[in-house]
N, C-alpha and C positions, 0 to 999 in steps of 0.2 A: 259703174260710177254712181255714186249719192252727188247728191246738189241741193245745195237752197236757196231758196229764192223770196226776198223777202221785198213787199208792197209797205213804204212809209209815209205818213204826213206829220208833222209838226206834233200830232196828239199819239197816233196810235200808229205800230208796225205788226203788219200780219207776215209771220215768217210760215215758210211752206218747206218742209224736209220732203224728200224725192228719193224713193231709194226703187226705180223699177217704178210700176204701177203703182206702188203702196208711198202713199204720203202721210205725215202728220203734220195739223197745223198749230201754231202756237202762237200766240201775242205779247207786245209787252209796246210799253211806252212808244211814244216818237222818237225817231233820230236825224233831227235838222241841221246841218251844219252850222250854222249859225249860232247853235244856240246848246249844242251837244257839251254838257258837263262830264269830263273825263274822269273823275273821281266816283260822283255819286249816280252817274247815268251806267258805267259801266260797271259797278255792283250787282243793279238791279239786273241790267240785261245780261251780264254773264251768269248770273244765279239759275237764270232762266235756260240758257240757250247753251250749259258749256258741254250736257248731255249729248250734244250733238259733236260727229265728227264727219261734215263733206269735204270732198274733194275740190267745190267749186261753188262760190259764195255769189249769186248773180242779186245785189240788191241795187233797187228802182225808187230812190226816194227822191220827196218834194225837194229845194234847192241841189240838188247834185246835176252833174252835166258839164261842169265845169271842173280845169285840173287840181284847184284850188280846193274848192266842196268835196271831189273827190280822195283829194288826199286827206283829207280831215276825216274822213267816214270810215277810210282803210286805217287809217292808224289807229284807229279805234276799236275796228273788228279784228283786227291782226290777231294779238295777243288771246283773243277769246276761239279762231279758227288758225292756229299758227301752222297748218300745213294746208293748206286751203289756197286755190290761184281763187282772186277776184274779180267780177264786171260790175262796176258800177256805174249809172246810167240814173237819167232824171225820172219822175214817177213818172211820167208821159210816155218815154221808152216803153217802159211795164205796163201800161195800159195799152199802147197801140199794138204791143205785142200780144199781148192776151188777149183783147179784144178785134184785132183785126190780121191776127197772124201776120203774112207777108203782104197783107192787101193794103186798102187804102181808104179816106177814110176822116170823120173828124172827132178828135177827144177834148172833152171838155171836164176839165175835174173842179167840184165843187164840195170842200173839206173845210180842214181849218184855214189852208188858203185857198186859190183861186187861177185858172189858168186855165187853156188850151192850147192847141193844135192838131196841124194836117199831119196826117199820116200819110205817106209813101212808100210803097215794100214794105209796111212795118217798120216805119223807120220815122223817127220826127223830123220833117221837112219844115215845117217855120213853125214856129209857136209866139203865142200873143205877148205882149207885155206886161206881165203882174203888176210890177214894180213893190212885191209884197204887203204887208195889213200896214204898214206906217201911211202909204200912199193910195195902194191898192188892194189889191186883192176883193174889186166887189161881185157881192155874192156868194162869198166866203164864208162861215159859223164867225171869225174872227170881224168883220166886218157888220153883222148882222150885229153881232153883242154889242161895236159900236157904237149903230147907229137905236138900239135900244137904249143905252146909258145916255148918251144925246134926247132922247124923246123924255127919258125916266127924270133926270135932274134939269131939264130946260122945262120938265111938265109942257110938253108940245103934243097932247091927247087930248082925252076927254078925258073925265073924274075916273068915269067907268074904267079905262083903261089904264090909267093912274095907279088905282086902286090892285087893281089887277098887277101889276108891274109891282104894287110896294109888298103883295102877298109871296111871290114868286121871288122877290129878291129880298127879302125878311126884311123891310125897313132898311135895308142898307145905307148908312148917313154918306156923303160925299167925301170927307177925308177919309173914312176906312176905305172907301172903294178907289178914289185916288192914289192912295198907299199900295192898295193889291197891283193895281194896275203899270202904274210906273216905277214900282222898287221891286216888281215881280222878273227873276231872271227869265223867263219865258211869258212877255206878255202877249203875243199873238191867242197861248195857250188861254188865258185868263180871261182876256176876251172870248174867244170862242165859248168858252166855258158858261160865261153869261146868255148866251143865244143856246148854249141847249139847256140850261136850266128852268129858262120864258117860256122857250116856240116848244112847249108841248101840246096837245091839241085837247079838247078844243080852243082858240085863239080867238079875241076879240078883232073886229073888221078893221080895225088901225094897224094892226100887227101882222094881219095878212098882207096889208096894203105896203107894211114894211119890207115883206120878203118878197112880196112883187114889185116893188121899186129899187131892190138890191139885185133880182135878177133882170129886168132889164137894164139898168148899170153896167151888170156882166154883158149881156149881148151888146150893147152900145158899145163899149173901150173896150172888148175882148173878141167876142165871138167873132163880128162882123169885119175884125181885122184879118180874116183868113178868106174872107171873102167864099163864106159860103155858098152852095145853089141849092134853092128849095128843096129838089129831092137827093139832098145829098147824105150820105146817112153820117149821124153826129151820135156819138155816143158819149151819155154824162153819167159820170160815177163819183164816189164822195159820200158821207155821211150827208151832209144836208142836199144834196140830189136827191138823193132815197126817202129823206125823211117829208120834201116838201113835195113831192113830185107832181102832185096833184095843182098845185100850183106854177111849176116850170114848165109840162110837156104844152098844158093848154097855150099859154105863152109864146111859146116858141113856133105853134102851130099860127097865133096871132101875127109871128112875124113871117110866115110861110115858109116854114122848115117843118116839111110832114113825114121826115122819115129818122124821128129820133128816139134818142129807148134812153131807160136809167138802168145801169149793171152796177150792181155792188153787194159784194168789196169784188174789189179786181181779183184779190189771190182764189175766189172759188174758179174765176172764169180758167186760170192757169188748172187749178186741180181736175176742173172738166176736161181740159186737153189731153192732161198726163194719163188721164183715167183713158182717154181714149187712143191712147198710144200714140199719139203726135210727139214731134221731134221738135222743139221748143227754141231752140240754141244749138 
């Protein structure tokens, strides 16, 4: 039997083909239900992915979990795998599966958006409340670009830092960035997109001080709602997990959680299993 298995957030979906031991992976845009364009989403991603012919479509994205989101995500992948049975499951599923097999456990994903939860059997047993990037989501890339556009047009910095912010966003005036932001059909994306364009490193000390006050946001109204225990092992993955890390592990050790790691992207931690002949599903 072939199967793929595909890891999505808002920006980006890492697809994994499975045929036996021998996998290929392949990437292509995000698939959010929310925000999934049937027209011009499914172009790009059939152009990509129609090479492929499995038997069993197991995709783990961000908003899915519910019958709603779920049904949006199959009617969409149908027509591009039309012999294909499907599971579809929220990225947290995908993570606590790849990550902690049948054990248990706590996931914490830090991307374009923002969320955890407890693992049980491999299984999501409670997860936090996002409330997604309009409300939530902190600690998020889409959050972070917020809270930079707030610093950048409120000029709530130093010059230094100012300065820095007007080189990195090319002078961007307020109504063009305005325009992107609210007439953008994907603006969690657009957002986000501003926090990886700034937070390259090296970073002025206002700017660190920004993504260490979005990750503690996160642990305050997220983490701490699953009522972790210091040595409980928590695993975060996510683009900006990996890219800030140096900044969250110390953190978290701050708030005496000393048994946590950053794994990313999730679909290697599945390729490692596969490699190792583990029974996945």
């Amino acid at each position: 039997m072939t199967y793929l298995i595909a890891d999505s957030g808002a920006t980006k979906t890492d697809w994994l083909y499975v045929e036996g031991r021998d996998t290929t992976h392949i990437k292509t845009q995000g698939l959010h239900p929310s925000n999934i364009s049937e027209m011009e989403d499914f172009e790009e991603i059939s152009g990509q992915l129609n090479i492929l012919n499995p038997d069993h479509v197991y995709f783990f994205g961000a908003g899915c979990g519910n019958p709603v989101s779920d049904e949006i995500v199959q009617r969409f992948l149908r027509p591009i795998f039309p012999k294909a049975k499907f599971t579809i499951k929220s990225d947290l599923d995908g993570s606590g599966r790849a990550f902690f097999g049948k054990g248990d456990g706590i996931i914490a994903v830090l991307g374009t958006g923002a969320i955890s939860a407890r693992i049980k059997g491999g299984k999501v047993f409670k997860k936090s409340t996002s409330l997604g990037f309009a409300i939530g989501d902190e600690g998020s890339a889409a959050d972070l670009g917020r809270r930079i556009l707030k610093m950048y047009f409120r000029k709530t910095c130093s010059d230094d830092t100012l300065r820095f912010l007007q080189e990195k966003l090319d002078h961007v005036e307020y109504s063009e960035m305005m325009n992107r932001i609210y007439r953008a059909g994907k603006p969690n994306r657009e957002l986000a997109s501003i926090a990886g364009i700034v937070l390259k490193k090296p970073l002025p000390d206002e700017l660190l001080k920004l993504v260490y006050e979005a990750f503690q946001d996160f642990i305050k109204h997220q983490l701490s709602s699953l009522s972790p225990k210091g040595d409980e092992e928590i695993i975060f993955t996510g683009k900006v997990a990996e890219v800030h890390k140096n900044i969250l592990l110390p953190l978290l050790k701050e708030h005496g959680y000393t048994n946590t790691h950053v794994y990313y992207p999730v679909i290697a931690t599945f390729r490692d299993r596969i490699k190792n002949g583990e029974i996945l599903f």
